[in-house]
C-alpha positions, 0 to 999 in steps of 0.5 A: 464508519468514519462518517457514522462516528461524526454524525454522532459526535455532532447529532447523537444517535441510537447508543446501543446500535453504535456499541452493536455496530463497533462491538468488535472494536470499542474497548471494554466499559467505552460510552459514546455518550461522553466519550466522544467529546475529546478524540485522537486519530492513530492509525494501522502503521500500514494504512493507506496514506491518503484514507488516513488524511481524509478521515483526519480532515473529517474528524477535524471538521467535525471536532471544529464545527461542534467546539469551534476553531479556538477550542479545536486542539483540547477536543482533537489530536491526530497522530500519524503512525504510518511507519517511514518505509511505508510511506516512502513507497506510498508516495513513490507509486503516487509519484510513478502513477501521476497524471504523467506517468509513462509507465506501460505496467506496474509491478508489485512485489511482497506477500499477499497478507502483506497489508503495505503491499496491498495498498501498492497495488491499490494505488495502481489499481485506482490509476488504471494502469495495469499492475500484477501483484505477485509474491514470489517469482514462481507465480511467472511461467517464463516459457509459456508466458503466464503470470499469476497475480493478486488483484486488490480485491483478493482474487488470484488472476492468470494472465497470459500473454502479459509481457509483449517481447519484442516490443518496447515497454517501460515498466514500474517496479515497487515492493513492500516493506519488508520484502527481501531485495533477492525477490524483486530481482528474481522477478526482474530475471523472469521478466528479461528472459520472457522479453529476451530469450538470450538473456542468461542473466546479470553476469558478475562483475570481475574484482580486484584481487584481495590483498592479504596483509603480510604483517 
C-alpha cells in the first residue's frame, strides 16, 4: 500500500481506483490529486517499530526525489507515536533475538487482541526461534505437558511435549504492554513445575517484624 501511495505521489494514477482501494481509510472530501503534495507519517502506537521505518525511508526517498533534498522539510514530516512501553520491548526482543542470542525458546505473554503483543511474537517468529504466544497461563496442561498457543498468524496451535524436563534449556520471557506482572509469573510457575515436579513454588521470604510506633 505504501508503495502504491509513492508510485502515485511520483507518477500519478487512476484517481478513482486510489479513492476505491483506500475508501475504508481517506477521510471525507480527500483528493490525491493535490493532496499528496505535502504529507506527515503518524503511526498506530503499537506498530511494529521497524515497518514504521521503513515506509518512513520510502516516503522520505519519494517526497526527495520529486521535491529535492533543499525542499524535502516543506513536503515531509514524520512523526513517531509508538508509545515508550512499546518500544522498549520491541527493542528488548530485538536485543534477545540477535544473531547471538542463546535462547532455546521464547515466551510471550498478553492478550491475543493485543496489537503490541503480537508484534513480539512476530519478531520471534521471524528470527526462527521457537516462541509460544499465550494469554493466560491456563493455556499450559502442567500434567500432560501441552501448551495452547497463538501463532502470528491467528491460528491457536497445541503443542505437546513443548518443555524437555530434565534438560537444560535457556528461555526468553517478554510480555506486552499492558500485561499484568501476576500473568507472567503464573506462566513462569507453570513452566518450573513441568521441568521440576518437586517444585512447590516461590516461598515467601520471612520479614522483619513491624514496629508499631507507641507515641
Amino acid at each position: 500500500e505504501c508503495q502504491y501511495v509513492i508510485d502515485y505521489i511520483l507518477n500519478g494514477g487512476d484517481k478513482a481506483e486510489f479513492l476505491e482501494k483506500f475508501s475504508k481509510a481517506v477521510s471525507k472530501g480527500f483528493d490525491p490529486d493535490t493532496m499528496l503534495d505535502k504529507i506527515g507519517l503518524a503511526n498506530q502506537t503499537t506498530m511494529l517499530k521497524g515497518e514504521t521505518e521503513q515506509m518512513g525511508k520510502m516516503l522520505e526517498a519519494a517526497m526527495m526525489k520529486k521535491h529535492g533534498p533543499a525542499k524535502l522539510n516543506e513536503h515531509f514530516v514524520l512523526m513517531d507515536t509508538i508509545c515508550d512501553a512499546t518500544q522498549e520491548r520491541q527493542d528488548a526482543m530485538y536485543e534477545l533475538t540477535g544473531d547471538d542470542s542463546k535462547v532455546d525458546m521464547i515466551l510471550v505473554v498478553g492478550g491475543f487482541n493485543s496489537s503490541n503483543t503480537s508484534h513480539l511474537q512476530e519478531i520471534a517468529e521471524h528470527k526462527g526461534i521457537p516462541s509460544f504466544w499465550v494469554d493466560d497461563a491456563k493455556r499450559i496442561d502442567i500434567a500432560n505437558n501441552t501448551i495452547l498457543h497463538k501463532m502470528n498468524s491467528g491460528e491457536l496451535v497445541e503443542t505437546k511435549d513443548w518443555m524437555k524436563p530434565g534438560q537444560k534449556i535457556t528461555i526468553g520471557i517478554t510480555s506486552g504492554a499492558s500485561t499484568p506482572d501476576s500473568s507472567v509469573e503464573n506462566v513462569l510457575d507453570c513452566v518450573f513445575r513441568i521441568m521440576d515436579p518437586s517444585y512447590s513454588g516461590i516461598q515467601p521470604k520471612d520479614c522483619a517484624p513491624i514496629e508499631v510506633p507507641t507515641h
